[in-house]
C-alpha positions, -999 to +999 in steps of 0.1 A: -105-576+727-124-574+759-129-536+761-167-525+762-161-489+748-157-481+713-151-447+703-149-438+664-142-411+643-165-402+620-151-379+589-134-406+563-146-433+589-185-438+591-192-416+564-167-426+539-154-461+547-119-450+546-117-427+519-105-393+521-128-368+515-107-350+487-113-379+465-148-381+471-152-344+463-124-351+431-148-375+416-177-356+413-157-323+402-144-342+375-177-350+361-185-313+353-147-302+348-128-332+335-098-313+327-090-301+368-056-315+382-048-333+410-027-303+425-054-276+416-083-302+435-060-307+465-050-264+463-092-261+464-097-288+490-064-272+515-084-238+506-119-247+516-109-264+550-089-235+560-109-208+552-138-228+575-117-231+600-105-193+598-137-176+597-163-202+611-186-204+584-207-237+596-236-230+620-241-257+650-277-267+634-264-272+599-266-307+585-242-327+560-259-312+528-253-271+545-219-283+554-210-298+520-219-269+502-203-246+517-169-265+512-179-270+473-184-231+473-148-223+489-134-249+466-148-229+434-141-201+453-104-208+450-106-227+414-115-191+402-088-174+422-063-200+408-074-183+377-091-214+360-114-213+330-141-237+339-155-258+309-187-257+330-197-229+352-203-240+390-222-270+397-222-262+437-256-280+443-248-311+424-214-317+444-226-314+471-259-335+471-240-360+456-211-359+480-242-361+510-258-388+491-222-408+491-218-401+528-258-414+536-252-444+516-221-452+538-241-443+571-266-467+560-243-495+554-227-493+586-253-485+610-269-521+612-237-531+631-233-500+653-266-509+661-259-540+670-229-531+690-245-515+713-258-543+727-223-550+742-205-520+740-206-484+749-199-460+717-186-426+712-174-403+687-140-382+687-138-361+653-120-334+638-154-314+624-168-280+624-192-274+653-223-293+640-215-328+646-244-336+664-269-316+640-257-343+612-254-373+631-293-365+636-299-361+604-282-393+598-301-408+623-275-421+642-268-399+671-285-421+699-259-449+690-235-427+708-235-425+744-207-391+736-199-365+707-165-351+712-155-328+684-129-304+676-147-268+670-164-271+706-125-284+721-108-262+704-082-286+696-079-307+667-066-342+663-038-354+670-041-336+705-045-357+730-074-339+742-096-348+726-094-388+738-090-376+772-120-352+769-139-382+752-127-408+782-132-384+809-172-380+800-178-418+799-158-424+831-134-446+819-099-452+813-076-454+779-073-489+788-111-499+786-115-481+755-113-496+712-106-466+690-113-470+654-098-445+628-087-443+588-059-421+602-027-435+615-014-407+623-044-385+636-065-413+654-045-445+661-011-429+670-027-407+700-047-432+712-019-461+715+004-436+735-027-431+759-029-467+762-063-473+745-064-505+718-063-497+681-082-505+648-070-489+618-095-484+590-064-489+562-080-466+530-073-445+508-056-418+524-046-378+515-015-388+514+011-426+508-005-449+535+021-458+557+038-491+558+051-497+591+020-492+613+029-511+649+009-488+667-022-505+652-037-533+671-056-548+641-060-531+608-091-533+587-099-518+547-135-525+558-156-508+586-175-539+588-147-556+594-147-545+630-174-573+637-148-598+634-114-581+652-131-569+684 
């Protein structure tokens, strides 16, 4: 691929490595309250997200850690609506420091070859988040490697909108041709950006829901983010 722009996402991308976030919070919920269920996690994830959305409960200058615990919260917010008798009483901190601790590992894995991606290409973020993207990518100490932060809460559109690319490819004065979008959602990241012309990399995971088979919208299709080094 000879484009010289590279724009990620970054929730269940850089910070995960393809995993969903429910299963990253499911793991550590299940330390403390072994007996949760799969629908009752997912009830408490939907929950959480929503109620963020809703009532706009992140602040622009909040990092990862602020970010993570107020999800945990909402999710034990809604365990105890759901009526559930926890084994253990809520471990809000724990989650979520290990939840940020999982996502800083990731970061730190991956940013040797954004680093050295810049060298020849132009990177840029377009992510669904909640207003203070920028505020963790500084705390991660990556926010330099992109030239441009696009996110949903300052849009105010969410992905798969359009928008956001265009938003994204407007910024850097380029076109959807000249630009590499890298995503672990098919239908979210690599979909809208192959209908704006733009090549594809799918970061194939473990997804919320039965990864699709039939992916032709996908230029290349990785399972590891390091991967990229070799398809582009």
């Amino acid at each position: 691929m000879n484009n010289k722009t590279i724009i990620f996402d970054f929730g269940a991308t850089l910070d995960t490595n393809g995993i969903h976030w429910f299963y990253v919070f499911k793991q550590e919920h299940l330390k403390y309250n072994s007996f949760l269920s799969d629908e009752q996690l997912r009830d408490a994830y939907i929950y959480g997200e929503q109620t963020i959305a809703k009532q706009h409960l992140i602040n622009s200058e909040d990092n990862f850690l602020q970010t993570l615990i107020v999800k945990v919260g909402l999710q034990y917010e809604r365990l105890f609506q759901q009526g559930v008798i926890l084994e253990n009483m809520y471990h809000i901190q724990e989650v979520a420091q290990a939840c940020y601790l999982f996502a800083k590992q990731n970061i730190l894995y991956v940013k040797p070859m954004l680093e050295d991606l810049t060298n020849d290409y132009r990177l840029a973020i377009v992510s669904n988040f909640y207003g203070n993207l920028e505020s963790v990518l500084r705390d991660y100490g990556i926010r330099d490697l992109f030239e441009v932060v696009i996110e949903s809460a300052v849009i105010g559109v969410s992905k798969p909108d359009k928008k956001l690319l265009l938003t994204c490819f407007q910024q850097m004065n380029i076109k959807p041709e000249q630009a590499i979008v890298v995503g672990d959602s098919y239908k979210k990241d690599i979909s809208p950006a192959k209908q704006l012309g733009s090549k594809t990399i799918w970061l194939k995971g473990k997804s919320w829901k039965e990864t699709p088979t039939f992916t032709p919208l996908a230029d290349k299709t990785i399972t590891d983010i390091l991967e990229l080094k070799t398809v582009i």
